[in-house]
N, C-alpha and C positions, 0 to 999 in steps of 0.2 A: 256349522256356520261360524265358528271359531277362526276361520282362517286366518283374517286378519290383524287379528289379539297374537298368535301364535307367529306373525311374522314378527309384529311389531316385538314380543317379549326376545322374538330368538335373535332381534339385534343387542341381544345383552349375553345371552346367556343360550346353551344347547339345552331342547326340554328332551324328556326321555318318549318313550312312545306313550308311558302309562300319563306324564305331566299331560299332552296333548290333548290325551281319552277324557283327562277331568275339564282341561277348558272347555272339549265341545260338549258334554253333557252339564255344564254349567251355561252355558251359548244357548242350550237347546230349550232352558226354562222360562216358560211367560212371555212369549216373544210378540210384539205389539206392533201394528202400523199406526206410520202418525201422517199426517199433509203438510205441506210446505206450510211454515208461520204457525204451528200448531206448539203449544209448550211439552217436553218431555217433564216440565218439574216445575215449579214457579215457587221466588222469592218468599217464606214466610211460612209454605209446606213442612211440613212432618216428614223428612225423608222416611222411605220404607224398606228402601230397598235400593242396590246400584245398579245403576242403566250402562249397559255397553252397546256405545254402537255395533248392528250388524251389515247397515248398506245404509248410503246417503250420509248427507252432510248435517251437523249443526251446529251451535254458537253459545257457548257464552255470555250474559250479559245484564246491567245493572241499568232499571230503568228508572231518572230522576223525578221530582215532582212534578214539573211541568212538562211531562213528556220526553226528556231528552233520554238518547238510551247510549250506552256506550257496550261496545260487544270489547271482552274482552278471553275470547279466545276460540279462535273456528276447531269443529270437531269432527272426522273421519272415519272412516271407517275402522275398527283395533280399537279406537278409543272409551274410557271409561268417563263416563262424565263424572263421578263425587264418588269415588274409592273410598273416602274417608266421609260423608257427610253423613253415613248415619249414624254416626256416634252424637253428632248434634243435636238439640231440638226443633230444633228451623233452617230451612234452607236460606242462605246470607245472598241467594243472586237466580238466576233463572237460568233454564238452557230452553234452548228452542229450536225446531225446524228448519233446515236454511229448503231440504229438499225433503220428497218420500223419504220415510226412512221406517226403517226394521231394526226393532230396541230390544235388547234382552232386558227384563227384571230379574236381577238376581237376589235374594234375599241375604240379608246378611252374615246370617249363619253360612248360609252355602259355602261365604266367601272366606269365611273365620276357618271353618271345617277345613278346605281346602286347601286354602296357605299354610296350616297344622300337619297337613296327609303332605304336601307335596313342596321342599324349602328349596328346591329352585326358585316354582312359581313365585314364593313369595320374597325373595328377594327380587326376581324380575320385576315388582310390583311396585318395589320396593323403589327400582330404578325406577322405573314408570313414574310414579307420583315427581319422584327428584327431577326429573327432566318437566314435566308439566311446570314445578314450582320454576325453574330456571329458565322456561320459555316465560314465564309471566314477568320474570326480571328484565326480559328481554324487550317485549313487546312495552314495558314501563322507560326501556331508554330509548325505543326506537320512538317514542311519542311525545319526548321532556328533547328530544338531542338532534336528533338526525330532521334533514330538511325533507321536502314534501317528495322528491323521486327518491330518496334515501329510505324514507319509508316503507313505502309500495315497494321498492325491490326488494328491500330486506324481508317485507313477509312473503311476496311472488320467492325468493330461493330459497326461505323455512318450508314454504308449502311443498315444492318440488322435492326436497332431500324428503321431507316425512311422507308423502305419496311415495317416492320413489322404493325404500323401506318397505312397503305393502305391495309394490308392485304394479302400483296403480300409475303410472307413467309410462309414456310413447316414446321412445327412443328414435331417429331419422336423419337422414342427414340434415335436413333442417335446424334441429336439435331437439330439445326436447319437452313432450305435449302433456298436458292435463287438463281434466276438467273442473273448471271454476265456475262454479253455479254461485258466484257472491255478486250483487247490483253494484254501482257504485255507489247508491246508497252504503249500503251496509260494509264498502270499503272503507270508506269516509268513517261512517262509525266506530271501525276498526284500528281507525288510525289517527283518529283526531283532526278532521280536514271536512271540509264542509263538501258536495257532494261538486258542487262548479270546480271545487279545486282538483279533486280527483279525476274529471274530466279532462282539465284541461294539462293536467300530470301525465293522466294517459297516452294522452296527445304525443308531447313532448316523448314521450317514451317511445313511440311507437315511430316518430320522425326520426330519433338516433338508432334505430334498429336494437333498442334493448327488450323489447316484446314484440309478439305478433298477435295483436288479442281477438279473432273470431268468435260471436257470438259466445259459447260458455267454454270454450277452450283458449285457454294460453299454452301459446309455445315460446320456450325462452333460445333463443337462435346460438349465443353464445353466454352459459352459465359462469364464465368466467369471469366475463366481461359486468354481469349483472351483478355478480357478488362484488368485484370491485367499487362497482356505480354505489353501492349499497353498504358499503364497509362492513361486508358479511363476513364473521367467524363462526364456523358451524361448530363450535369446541361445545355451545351452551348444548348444545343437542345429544351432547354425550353419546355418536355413534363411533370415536373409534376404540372398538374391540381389543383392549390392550395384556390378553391371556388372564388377569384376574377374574373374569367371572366362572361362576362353575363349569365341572365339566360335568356331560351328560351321565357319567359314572359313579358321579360321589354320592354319597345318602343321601 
């Protein structure tokens, strides 16, 4: 059930067949259901262990004193939620349920052992975290800079390219479809925008023909045109494959 992890590392790097064998038998340990809005980990925990998603969505997010919570990063399927927090004493933030989902616990040895056995993986890992820290750069200017449809596109064409990477994308003449199990609630939260304004963003969006939003599916008609709307550079995403990473042949 690794599939996912294996797409998303091999947009950096070719794993070998033996790299593979160890992600899924790392995939395969403690594998847990949660329910929508259920926590994977909560602010102040003793990390034990790292959670990979294996199916469904979750978030990111920092809840204030008086209730306000700000989510500051959606998570899919391939995704690692805290690579690095168990080295910590306390988790600094929470991650949560957006949908069902299937969590690997992986212990942290497993994870030491195995970036040790296998230095593709771990540099791929390596990238991984790099692209996470550089998405969070992103989502800090899309929230300080950009205006309210700037916003919302700019993370509507993050989502698209990093679904698309795992394969989780509808291609049609139409153009092209995902699904987006996020409220506008929890858009708003994501984006610094109170939940009326993200409605009525939407709106606007969907009047200029820059979204088609269906119940939990968005299709984006023309990605070109959205990324423009949006003064999207996908360079922070680090996918294009410029011959530096290994080859499937080196040690």
């Amino acid at each position: 059930m690794a599939i996912y992890l294996i797409r998303k590392l091999e947009q950096f790097t070719k794993l070998s067949a033996e790299d593979k064998k160890a992600l899924e038998r790392m995939a395969s340990l403690n594998v847990r259901q949660l329910a929508p809005k259920e926590d994977i980990v909560r602010e102040g925990d003793k990390p034990r262990h790292v959670n990979l998603i294996l199916e469904g969505w979750a978030f990111r997010y920092k809840d204030l004193e008086d209730g306000r919570r700000q989510i500051t990063a959606f998570l899919v399927p391939g995704d690692i939620c805290d690579m690095r927090m168990f080295i910590l004493k306390e988790m600094d933030h929470s991650v949560g349920a957006l949908t069902r989902l299937r969590v690997a616990e992986i212990p942290s040895k497993v994870i030491l052992e195995m970036t040790d056995a296998h230095p593709r993986i771990a540099r791929a890992l390596w990238w991984n975290s790099l692209v996470e820290e550089s998405i969070a750069r992103e989502w800090t200017a899309n929230i300080g800079q950009r205006d309210a449809t700037e916003r919302l596109a700019h993370l509507f064409c993050e989502l698209a390219l990093r679904l698309r990477g795992l394969g989780l994308t509808n291609g049609a003449a139409e153009g092209q479809s995902f699904e987006l199990p996020v409220t506008q609630e929890q858009l708003g939260e994501a984006t610094g925008m109170t939940t009326v304004h993200v409605n009525r963003t939407l709106q606007a969006m969907r009047e200029q023909g820059l979204i088609v939003l269906r119940g939990r599916t968005l299709t984006i008609p023309d990605e070109e045109v959205l990324q423009s709307s949006a003064l999207f550079n996908s360079n922070y995403l680090h996918l294009d494959r410029d011959g530096r990473e290994l080859d499937a042949n080196d040690p």
